[in-house]
Backbone as JSON, one array per atom type, in Angstrom:
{
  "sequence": "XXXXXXXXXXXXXXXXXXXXXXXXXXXXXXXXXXXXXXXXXXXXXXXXXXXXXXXXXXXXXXXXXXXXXXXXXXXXXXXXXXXXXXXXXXXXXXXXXXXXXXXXXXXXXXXXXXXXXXXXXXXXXXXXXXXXXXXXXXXXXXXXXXXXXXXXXXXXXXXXXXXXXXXXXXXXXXXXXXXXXXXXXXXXXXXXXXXXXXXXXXXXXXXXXXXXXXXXXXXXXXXXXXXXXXXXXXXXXXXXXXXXXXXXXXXXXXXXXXXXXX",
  "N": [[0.85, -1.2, 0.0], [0.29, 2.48, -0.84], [2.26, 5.0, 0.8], [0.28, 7.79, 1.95], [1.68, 10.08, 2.33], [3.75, 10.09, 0.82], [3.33, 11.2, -2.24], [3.73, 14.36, -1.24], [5.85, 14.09, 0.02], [7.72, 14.28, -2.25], [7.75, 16.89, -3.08], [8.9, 19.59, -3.9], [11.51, 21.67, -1.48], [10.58, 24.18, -1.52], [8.3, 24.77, -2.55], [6.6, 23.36, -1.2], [7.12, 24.87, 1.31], [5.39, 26.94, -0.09], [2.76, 25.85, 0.42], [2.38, 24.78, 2.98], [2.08, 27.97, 4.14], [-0.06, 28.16, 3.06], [-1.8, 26.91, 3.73], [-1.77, 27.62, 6.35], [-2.94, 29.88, 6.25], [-5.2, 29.49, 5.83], [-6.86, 27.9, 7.61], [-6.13, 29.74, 10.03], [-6.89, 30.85, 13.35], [-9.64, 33.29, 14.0], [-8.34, 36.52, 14.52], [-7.51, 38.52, 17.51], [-7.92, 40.7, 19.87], [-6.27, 43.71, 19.29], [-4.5, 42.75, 17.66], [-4.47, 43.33, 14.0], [-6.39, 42.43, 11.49], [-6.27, 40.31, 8.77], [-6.74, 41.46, 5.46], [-9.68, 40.21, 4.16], [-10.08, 37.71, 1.31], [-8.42, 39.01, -1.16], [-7.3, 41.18, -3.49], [-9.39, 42.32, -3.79], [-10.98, 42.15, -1.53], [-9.37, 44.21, -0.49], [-9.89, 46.14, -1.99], [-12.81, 46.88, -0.95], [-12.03, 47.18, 1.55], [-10.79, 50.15, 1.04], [-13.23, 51.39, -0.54], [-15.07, 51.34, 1.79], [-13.94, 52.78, 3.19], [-14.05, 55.6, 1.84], [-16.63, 56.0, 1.69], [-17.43, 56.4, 4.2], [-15.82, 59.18, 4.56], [-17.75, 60.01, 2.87], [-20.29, 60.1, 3.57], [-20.24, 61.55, 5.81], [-19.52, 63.79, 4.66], [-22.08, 64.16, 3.19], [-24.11, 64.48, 5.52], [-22.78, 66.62, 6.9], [-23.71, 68.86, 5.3], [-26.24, 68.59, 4.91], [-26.85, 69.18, 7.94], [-25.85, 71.64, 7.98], [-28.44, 73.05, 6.55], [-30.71, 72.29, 7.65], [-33.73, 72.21, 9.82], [-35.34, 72.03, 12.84], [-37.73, 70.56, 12.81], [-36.28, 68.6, 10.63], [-34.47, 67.8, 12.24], [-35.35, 65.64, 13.91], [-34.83, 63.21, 14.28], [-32.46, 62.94, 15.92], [-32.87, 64.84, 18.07], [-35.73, 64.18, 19.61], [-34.68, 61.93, 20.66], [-32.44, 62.53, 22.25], [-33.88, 64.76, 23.48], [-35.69, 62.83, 25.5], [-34.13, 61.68, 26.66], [-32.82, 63.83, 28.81], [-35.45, 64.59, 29.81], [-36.09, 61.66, 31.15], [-33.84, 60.93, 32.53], [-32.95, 63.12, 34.13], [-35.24, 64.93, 34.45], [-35.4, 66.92, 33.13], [-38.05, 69.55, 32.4], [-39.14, 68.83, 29.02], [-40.81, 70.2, 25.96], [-42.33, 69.75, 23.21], [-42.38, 71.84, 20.53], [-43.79, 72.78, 17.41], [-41.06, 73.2, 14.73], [-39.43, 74.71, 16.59], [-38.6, 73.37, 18.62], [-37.44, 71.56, 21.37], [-38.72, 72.39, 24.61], [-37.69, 73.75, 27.07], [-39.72, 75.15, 29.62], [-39.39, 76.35, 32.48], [-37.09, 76.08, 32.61], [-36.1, 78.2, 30.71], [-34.41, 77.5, 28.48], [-33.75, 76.07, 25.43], [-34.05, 73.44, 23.23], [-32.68, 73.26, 19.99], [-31.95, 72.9, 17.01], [-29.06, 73.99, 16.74], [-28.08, 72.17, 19.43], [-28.09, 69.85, 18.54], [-26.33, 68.21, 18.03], [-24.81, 67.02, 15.99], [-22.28, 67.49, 14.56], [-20.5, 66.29, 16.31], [-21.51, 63.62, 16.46], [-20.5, 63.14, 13.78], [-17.77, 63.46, 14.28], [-17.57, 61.59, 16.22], [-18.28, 59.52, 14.69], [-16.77, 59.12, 12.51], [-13.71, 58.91, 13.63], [-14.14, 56.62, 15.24], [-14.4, 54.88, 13.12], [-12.11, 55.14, 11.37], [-10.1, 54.27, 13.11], [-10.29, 52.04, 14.35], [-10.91, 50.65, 12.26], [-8.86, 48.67, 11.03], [-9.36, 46.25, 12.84], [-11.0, 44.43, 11.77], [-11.81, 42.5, 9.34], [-13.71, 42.89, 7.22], [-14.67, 45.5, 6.46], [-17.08, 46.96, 5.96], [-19.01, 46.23, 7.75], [-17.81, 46.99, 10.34], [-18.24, 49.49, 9.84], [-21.18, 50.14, 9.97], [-21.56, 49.17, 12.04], [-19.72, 51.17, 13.97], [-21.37, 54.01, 13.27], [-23.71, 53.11, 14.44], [-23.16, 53.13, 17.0], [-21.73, 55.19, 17.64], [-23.88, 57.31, 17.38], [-25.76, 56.21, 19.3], [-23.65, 57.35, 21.43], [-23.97, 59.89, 21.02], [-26.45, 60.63, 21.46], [-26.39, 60.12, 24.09], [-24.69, 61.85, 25.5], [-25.43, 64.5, 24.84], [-28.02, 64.5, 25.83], [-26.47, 64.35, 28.63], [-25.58, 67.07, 28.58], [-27.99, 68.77, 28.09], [-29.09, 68.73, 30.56], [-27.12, 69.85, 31.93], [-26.49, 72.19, 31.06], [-29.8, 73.3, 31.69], [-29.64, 73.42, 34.75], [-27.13, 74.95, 34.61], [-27.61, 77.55, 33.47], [-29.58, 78.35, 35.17], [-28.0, 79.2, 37.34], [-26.01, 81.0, 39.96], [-23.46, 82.83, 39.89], [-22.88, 84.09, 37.78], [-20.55, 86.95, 36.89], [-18.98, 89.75, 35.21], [-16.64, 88.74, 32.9], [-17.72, 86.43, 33.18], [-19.73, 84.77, 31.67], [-23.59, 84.0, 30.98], [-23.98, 82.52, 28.87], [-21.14, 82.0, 27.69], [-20.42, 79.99, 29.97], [-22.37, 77.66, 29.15], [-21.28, 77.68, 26.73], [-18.93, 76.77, 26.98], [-19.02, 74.68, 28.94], [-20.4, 72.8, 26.81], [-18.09, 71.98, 25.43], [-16.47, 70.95, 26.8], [-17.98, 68.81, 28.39], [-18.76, 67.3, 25.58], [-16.26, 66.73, 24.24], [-14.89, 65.17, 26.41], [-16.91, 62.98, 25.91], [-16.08, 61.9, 24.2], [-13.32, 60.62, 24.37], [-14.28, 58.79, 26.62], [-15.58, 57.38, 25.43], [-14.38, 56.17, 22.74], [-12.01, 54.81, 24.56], [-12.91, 52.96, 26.05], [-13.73, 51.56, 23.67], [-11.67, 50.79, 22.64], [-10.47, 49.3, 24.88], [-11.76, 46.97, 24.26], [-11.84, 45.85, 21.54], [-8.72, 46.57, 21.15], [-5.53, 48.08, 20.69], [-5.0, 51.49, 19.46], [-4.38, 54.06, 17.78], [-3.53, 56.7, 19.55], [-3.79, 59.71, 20.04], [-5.75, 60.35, 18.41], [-8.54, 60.49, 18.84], [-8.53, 63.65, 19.87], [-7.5, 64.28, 17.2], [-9.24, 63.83, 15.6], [-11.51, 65.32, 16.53], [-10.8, 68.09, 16.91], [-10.08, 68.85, 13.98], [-12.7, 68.37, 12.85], [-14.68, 70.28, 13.97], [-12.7, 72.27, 14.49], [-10.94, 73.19, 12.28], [-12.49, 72.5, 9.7], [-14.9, 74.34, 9.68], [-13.46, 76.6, 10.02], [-12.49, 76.58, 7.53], [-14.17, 77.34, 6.36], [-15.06, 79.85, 7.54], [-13.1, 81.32, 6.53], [-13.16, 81.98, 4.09], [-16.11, 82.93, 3.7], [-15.74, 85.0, 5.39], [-16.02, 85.33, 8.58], [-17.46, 85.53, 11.07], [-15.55, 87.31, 14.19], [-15.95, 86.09, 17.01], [-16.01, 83.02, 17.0], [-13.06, 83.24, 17.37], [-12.85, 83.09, 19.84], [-13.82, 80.96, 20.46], [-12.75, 78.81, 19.52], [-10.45, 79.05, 20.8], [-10.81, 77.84, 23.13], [-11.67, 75.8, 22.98], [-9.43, 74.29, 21.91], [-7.86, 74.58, 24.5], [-9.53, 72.98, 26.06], [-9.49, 70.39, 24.76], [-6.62, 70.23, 24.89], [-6.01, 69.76, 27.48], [-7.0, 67.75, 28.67], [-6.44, 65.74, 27.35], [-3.7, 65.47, 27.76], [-4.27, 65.06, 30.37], [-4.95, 62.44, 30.48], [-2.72, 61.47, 29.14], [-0.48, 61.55, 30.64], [-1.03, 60.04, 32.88], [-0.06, 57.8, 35.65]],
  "CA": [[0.0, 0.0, 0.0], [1.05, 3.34, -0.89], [1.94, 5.62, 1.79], [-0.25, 8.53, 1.23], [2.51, 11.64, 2.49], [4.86, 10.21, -0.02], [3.56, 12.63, -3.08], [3.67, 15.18, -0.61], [7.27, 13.9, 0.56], [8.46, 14.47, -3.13], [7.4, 18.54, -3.22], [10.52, 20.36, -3.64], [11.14, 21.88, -0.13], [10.25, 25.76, -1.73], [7.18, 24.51, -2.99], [6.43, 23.01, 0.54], [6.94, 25.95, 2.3], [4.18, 27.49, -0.33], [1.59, 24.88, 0.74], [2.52, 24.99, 4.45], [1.89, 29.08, 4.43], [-1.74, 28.51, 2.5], [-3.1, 26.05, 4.83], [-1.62, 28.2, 7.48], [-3.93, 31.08, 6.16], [-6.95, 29.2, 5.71], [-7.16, 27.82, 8.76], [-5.58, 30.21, 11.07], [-8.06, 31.61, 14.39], [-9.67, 34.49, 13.54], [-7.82, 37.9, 15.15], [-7.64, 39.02, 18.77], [-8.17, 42.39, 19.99], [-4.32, 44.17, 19.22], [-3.71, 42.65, 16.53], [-4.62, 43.58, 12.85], [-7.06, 41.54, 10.62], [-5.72, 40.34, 7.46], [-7.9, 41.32, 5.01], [-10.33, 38.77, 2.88], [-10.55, 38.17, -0.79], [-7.07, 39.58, -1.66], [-7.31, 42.55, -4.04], [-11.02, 42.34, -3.9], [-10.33, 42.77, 0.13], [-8.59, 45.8, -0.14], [-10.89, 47.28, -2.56], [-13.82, 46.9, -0.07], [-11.93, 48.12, 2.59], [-10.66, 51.43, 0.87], [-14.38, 51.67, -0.56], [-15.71, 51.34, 2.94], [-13.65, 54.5, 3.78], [-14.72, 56.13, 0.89], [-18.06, 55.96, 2.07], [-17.33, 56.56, 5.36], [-16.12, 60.35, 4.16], [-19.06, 60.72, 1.47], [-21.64, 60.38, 4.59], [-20.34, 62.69, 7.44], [-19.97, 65.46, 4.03], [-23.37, 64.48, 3.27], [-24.36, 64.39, 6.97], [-22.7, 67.94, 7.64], [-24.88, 69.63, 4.16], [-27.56, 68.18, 5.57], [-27.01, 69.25, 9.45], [-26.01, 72.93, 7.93], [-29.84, 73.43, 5.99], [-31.86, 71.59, 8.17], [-34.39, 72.84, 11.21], [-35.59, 71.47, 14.45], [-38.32, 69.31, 12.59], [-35.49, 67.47, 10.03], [-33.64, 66.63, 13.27], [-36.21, 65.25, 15.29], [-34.56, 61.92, 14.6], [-31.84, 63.25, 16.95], [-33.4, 65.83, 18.81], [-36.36, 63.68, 20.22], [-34.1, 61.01, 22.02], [-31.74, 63.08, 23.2], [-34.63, 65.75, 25.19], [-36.39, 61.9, 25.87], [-33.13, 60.86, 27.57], [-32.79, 64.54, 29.66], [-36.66, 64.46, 30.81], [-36.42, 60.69, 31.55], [-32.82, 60.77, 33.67], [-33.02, 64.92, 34.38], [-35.78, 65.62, 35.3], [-36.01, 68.32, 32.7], [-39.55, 69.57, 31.32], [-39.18, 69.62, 27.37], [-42.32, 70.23, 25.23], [-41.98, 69.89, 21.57], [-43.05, 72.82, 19.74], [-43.57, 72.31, 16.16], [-40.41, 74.76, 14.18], [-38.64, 75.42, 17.27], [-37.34, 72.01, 18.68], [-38.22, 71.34, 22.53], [-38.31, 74.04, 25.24], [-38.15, 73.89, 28.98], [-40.49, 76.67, 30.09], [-39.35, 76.35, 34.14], [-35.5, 76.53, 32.96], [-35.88, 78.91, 29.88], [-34.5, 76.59, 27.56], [-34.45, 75.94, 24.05], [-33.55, 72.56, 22.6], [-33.3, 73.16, 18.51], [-30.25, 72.33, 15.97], [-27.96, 74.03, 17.32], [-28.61, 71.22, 19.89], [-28.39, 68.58, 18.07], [-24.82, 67.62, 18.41], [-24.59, 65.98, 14.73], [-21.05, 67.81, 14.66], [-20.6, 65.58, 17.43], [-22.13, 62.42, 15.56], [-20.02, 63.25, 12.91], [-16.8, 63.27, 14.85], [-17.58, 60.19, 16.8], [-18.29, 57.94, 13.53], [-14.83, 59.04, 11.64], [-13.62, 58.49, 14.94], [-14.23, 55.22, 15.56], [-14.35, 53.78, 12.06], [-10.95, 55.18, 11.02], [-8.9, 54.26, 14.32], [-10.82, 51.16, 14.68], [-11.23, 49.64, 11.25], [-7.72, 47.6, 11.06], [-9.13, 45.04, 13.32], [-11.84, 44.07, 11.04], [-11.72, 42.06, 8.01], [-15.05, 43.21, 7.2], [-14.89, 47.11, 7.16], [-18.44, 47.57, 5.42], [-19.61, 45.83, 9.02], [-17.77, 47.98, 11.26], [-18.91, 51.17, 9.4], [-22.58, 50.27, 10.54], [-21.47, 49.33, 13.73], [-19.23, 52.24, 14.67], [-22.35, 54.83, 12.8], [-24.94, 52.97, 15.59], [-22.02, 53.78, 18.23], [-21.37, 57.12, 17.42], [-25.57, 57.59, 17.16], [-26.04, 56.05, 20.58], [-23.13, 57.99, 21.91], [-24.52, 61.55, 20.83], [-27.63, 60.94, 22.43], [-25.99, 60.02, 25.61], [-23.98, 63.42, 25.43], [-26.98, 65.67, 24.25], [-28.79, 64.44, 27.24], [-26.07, 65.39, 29.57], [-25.44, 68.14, 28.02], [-29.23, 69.28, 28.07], [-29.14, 68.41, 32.06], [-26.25, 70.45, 32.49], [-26.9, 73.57, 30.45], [-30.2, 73.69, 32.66], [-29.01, 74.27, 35.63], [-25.99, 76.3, 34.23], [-28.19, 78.98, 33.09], [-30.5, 79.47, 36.53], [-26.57, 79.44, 38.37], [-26.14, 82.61, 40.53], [-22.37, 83.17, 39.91], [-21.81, 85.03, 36.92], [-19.58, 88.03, 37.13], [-18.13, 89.95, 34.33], [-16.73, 88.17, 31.65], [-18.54, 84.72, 32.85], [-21.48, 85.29, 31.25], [-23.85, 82.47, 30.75], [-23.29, 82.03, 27.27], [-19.86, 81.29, 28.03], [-20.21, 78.88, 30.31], [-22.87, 77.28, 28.0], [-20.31, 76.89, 25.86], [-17.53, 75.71, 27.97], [-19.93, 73.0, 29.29], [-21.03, 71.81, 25.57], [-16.75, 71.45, 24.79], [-15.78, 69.81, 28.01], [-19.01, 67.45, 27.83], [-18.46, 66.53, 24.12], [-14.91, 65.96, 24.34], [-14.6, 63.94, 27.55], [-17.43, 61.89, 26.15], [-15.47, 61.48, 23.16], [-12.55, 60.34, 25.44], [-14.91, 57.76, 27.5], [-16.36, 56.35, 24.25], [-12.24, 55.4, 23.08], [-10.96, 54.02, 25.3], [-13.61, 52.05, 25.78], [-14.04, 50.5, 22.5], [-10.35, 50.45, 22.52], [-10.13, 48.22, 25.85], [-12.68, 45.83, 24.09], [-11.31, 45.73, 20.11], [-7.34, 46.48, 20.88], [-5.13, 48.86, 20.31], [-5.31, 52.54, 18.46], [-3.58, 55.76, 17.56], [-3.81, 57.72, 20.81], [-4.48, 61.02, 19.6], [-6.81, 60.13, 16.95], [-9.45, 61.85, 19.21], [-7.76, 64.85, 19.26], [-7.14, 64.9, 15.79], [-10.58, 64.3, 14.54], [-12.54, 66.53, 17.38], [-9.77, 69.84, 16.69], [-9.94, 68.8, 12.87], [-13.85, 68.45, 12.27], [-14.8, 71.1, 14.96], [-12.18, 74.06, 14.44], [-10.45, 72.77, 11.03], [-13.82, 72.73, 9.12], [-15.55, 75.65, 10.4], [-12.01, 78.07, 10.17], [-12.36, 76.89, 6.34], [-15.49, 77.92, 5.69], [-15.09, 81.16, 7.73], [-11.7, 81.81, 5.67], [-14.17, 81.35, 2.54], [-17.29, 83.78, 3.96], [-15.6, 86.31, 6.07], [-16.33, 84.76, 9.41], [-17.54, 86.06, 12.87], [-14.8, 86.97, 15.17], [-17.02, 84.97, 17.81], [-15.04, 81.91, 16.42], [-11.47, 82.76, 17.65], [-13.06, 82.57, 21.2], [-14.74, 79.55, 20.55], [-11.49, 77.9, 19.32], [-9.21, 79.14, 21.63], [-11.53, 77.54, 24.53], [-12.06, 73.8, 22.13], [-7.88, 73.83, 22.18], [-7.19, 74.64, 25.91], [-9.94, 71.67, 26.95], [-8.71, 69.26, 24.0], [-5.26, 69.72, 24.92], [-5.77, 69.66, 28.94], [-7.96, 66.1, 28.82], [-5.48, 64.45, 26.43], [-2.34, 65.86, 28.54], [-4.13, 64.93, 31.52], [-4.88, 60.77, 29.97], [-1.54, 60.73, 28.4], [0.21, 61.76, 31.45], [-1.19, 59.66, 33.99], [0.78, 56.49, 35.57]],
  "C": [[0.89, 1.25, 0.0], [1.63, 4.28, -0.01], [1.05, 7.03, 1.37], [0.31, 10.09, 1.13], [3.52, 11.24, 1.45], [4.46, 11.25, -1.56], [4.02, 13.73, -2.69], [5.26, 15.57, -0.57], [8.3, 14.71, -0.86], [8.52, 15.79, -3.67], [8.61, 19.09, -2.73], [10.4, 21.15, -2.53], [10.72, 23.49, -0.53], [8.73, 25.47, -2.02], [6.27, 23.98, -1.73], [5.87, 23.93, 1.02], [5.37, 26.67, 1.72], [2.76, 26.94, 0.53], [1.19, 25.29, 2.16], [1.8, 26.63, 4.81], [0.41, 29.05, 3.77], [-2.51, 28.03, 3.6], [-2.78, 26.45, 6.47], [-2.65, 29.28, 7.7], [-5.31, 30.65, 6.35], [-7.65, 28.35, 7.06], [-6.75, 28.18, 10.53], [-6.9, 30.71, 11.55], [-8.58, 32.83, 13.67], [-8.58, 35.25, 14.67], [-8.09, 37.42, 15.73], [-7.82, 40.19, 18.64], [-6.63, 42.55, 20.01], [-3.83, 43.66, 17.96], [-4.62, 42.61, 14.83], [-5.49, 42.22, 11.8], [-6.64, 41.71, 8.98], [-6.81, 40.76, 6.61], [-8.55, 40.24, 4.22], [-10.52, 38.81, 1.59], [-9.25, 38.93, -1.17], [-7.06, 40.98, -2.06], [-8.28, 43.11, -3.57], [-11.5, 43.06, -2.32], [-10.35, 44.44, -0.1], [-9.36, 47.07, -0.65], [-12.04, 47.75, -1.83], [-13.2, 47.65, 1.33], [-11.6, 49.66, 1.66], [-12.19, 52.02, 0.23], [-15.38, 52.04, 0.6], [-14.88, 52.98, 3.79], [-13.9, 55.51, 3.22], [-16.0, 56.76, 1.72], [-18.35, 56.15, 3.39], [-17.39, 58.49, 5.7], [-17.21, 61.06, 3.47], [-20.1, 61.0, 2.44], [-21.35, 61.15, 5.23], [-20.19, 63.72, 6.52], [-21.25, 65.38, 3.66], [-24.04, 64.89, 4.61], [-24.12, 65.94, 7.47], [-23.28, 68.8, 6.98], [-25.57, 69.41, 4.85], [-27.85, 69.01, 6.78], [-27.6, 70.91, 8.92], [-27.51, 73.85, 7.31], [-30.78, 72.73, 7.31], [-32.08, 71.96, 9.76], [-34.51, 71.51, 11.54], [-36.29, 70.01, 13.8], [-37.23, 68.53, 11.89], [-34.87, 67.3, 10.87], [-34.05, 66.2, 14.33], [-35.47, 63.7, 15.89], [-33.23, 61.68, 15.88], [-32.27, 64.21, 18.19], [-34.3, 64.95, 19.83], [-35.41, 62.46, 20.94], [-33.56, 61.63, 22.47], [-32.88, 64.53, 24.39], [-35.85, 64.39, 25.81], [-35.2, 61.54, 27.0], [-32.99, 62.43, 29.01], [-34.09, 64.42, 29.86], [-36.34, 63.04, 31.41], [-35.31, 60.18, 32.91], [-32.89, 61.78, 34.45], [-33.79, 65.11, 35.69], [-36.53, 66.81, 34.29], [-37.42, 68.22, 31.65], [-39.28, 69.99, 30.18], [-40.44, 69.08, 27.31], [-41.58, 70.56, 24.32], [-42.99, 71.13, 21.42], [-42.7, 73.13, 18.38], [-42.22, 73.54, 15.54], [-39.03, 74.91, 14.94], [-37.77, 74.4, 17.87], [-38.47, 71.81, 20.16], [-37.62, 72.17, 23.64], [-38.86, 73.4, 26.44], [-38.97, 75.51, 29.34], [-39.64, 77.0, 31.94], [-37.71, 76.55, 33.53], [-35.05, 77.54, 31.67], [-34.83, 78.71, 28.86], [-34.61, 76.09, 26.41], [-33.51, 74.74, 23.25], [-33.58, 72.1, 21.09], [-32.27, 72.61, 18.36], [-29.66, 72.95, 16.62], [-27.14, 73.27, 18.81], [-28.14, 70.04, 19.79], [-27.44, 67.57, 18.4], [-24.79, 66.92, 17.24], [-23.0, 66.47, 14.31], [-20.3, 66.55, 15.54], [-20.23, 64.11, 16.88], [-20.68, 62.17, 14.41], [-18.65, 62.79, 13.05], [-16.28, 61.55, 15.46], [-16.99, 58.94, 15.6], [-17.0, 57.82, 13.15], [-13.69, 58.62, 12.32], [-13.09, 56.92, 14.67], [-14.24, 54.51, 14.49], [-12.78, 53.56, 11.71], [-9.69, 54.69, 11.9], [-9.49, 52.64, 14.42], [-10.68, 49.75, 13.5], [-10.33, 48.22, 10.58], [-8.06, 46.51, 11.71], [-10.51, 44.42, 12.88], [-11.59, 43.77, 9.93], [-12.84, 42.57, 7.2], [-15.29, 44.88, 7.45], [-16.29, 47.78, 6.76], [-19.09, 47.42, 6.74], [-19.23, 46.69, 9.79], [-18.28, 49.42, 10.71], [-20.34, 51.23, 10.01], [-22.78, 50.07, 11.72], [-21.27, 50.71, 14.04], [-20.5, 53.56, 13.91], [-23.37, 54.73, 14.19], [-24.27, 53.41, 17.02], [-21.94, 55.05, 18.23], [-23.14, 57.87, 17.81], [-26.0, 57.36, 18.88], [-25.06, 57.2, 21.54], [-23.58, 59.62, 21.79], [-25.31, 61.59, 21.78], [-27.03, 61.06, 23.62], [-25.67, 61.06, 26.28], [-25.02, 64.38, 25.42], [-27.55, 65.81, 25.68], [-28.16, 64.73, 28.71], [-25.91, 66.81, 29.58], [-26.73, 69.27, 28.44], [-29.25, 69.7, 29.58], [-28.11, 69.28, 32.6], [-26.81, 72.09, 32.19], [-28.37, 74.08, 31.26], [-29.82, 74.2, 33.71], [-27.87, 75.04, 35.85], [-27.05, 77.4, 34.22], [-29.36, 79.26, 34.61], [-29.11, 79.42, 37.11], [-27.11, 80.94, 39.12], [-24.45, 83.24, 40.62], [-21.84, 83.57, 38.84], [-21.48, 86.51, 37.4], [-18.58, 88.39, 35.75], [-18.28, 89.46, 32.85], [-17.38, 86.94, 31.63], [-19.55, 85.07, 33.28], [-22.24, 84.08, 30.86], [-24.01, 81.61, 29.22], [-22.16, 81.29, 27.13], [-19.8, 80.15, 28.48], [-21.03, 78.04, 29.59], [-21.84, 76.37, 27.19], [-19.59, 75.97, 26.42], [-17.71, 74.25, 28.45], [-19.98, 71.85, 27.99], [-19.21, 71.3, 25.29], [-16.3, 70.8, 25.5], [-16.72, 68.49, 28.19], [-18.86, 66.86, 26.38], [-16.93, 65.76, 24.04], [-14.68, 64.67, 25.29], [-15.48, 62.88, 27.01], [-17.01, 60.75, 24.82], [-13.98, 60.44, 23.86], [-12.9, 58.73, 25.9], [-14.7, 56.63, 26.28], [-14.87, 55.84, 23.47], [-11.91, 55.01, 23.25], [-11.69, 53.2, 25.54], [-13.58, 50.7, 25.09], [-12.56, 50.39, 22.19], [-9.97, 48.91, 23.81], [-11.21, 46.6, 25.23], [-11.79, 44.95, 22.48], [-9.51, 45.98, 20.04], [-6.71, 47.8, 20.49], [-5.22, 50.03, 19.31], [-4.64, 53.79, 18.65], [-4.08, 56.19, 18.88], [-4.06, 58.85, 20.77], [-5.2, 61.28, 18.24], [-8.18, 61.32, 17.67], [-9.17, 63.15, 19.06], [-7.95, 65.81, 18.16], [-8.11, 65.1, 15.02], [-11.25, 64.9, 15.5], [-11.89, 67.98, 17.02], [-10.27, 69.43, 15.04], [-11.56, 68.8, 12.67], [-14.62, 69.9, 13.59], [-14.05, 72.56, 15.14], [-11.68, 73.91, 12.36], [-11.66, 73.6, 9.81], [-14.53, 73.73, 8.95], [-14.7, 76.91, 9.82], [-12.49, 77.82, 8.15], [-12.83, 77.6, 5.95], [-15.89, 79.19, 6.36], [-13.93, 81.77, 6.82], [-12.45, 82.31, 4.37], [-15.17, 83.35, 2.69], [-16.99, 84.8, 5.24], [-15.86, 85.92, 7.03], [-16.63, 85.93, 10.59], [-16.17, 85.86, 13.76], [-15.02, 86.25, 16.82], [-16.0, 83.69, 17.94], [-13.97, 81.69, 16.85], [-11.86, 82.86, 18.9], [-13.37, 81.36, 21.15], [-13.39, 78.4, 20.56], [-10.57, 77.75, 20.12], [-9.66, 78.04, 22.92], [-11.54, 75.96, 23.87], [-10.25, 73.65, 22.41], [-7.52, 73.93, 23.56], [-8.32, 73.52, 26.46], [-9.21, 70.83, 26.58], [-7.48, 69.03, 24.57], [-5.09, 69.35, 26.25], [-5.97, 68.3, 28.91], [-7.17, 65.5, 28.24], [-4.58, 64.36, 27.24], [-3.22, 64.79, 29.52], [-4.23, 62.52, 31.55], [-3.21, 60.47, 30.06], [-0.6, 60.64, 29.83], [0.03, 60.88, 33.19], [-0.68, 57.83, 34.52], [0.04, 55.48, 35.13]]
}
C-alpha cells in the first residue's frame, strides 16, 4: 500500500513551504483584539476596505450639508431622544413645539439644531471607524457598527449636556466676563470631548489597540479645522477665535491629563 505523504514527501522543499503558508492562512483563528485583521478576498479585500472608507467620508460630508440646511423638525430623529433621555434621567420639562425644537419653560430653555450635536455624531463615527477599522476584516460591518455607536453615543452626550446647560443657566455666579453664554459653551466642549474620550478608550479596551491622539485629531480637525475653512471662505464672525481658543485649551488639557497619567 502506498503511503499517502509520499507525493507530498516528493514537493521540492520551496514549494512546501508554499503549501505549508496557505493552509496556514486558511485555517488560522480568527484575530484578537491588538492585533490587525488580514484582510479577505485579496485585491477584492482591499478594494472593499478602501471603498468602505470612501463611504465613510461621502456620509459625514453628506451628513454635515444636511445638518447645515436643516431645522428642528429634520432633526427630530436626533433631537427627540436626546430631550427623551434629559426628561427621563433629568428631570427636565421639554415640550416639543412644532419649528422650534423642545423648550423647557421652568428653565428657559431651548432645545433646537444648534442642539443637536450631529457635529458631534459626525466626529464620533470618523472616529471610531478610522482608528478602529484595522481590526476588522469586514470594514463595510464595522462602518454600521461604529455609525450605531457614534448615534447612541450623541444621544448620551446631548442628554447630559441638556441636564447640564439647565441648571448652568439658573446658576447665581456670573460676574463679568462669565457670562452664561460662556459657560454654556464651555460645558457643551468639556461634555463633548470627555465623552469622546470615555467612548475610546472604551471600545479600545474591548477591540485592541489605536492611535492615541486620533481623538484629538478628529474633534480639533472636524470642529475648528472645518468651520475656520469655511469662515476663511465667507468672512467669518470673530465669535469663532473665542470659541477655538476655549475647544484647544480643553482638547489639549484632557489628552495631557490621559496621556500623562501612571
Amino acid at each position: 500500500m502506498l503511503n499517502p505523504l509520499a507525493r507530498y514527501a516528493r514537493v521540492s522543499p520551496s514549494r512546501r513551504g508554499r503549501i505549508e503558508q496557505q493552509n496556514e492562512q486558511l485555517y488560522s483563528p480568527p484575530c484578537r483584539g491588538g492585533e490587525p485583521a488580514k484582510p479577505a478576498g485579496g485585491q477584492f479585500g482591499d478594494f472593499l476596505g478602501k471603498a468602505s472608507g470612501v463611504a465613510a467620508l461621502l456620509f459625514a460630508l453628506a451628513l454635515k450639508v444636511f445638518y447645515s440646511r436643516a431645522g428642528a423638525t429634520e432633526l427630530l430623529w436626533i433631537l427627540a431622544p436626546s430631550a427623551w433621555l434629559a426628561r427621563a434621567a433629568g428631570g427636565i420639562d421639554l415640550v416639543y413645539e412644532r419649528g422650534a425644537g423642545f423648550i423647557s419653560h421652568t428653565h428657559h430653555l431651548v432645545v433646537g439644531p444648534a442642539c443637536a450635536g450631529v457635529n458631534f455624531l459626525i466626529v464620533c463615527f470618523l472616529c471610531l471607524f478610522f482608528s478602529f477599522a484595522r481590526h476588522f476584516s469586514n470594514k463595510a460591518n464595522w462602518l454600521v457598527y461604529s455609525l450605531l455607536i457614534a448615534f447612541a453615543a450623541t444621544v448620551a452626550a446631548n442628554g447630559l449636556r441638556i441636564f447640564v446647560a439647565a441648571h448652568l443657566w439658573d446658576a447665581d455666579f456670573y460676574r463679568n466676563w462669565i457670562t452664561q453664554e460662556r459657560m454654556h459653551r464651555l460645558a457643551g466642549i468639556v461634555i463633548y470631548y470627555a465623552s469622546l474620550l470615555a467612548l475610546y478608550y472604551a471600545v479600545e479596551s474591548r477591540l485592541g489597540s489605536a492611535p492615541k491622539m486620533a481623538p484629538f485629531v478628529w474633534y480639533v480637525g472636524i470642529t475648528l479645522a472645518v468651520p475656520l475653512a469655511g469662515r476663511m471662505v465667507t468672512q467669518g464672525t470673530p465669535a469663532f477665535a473665542e470659541h477655538a481658543t476655549w475647544v484647544m485649551i480643553v482638547a489639549l488639557s484632557l489628552t495631557a491629563v490621559l496621556h500623562l497619567r501612571p
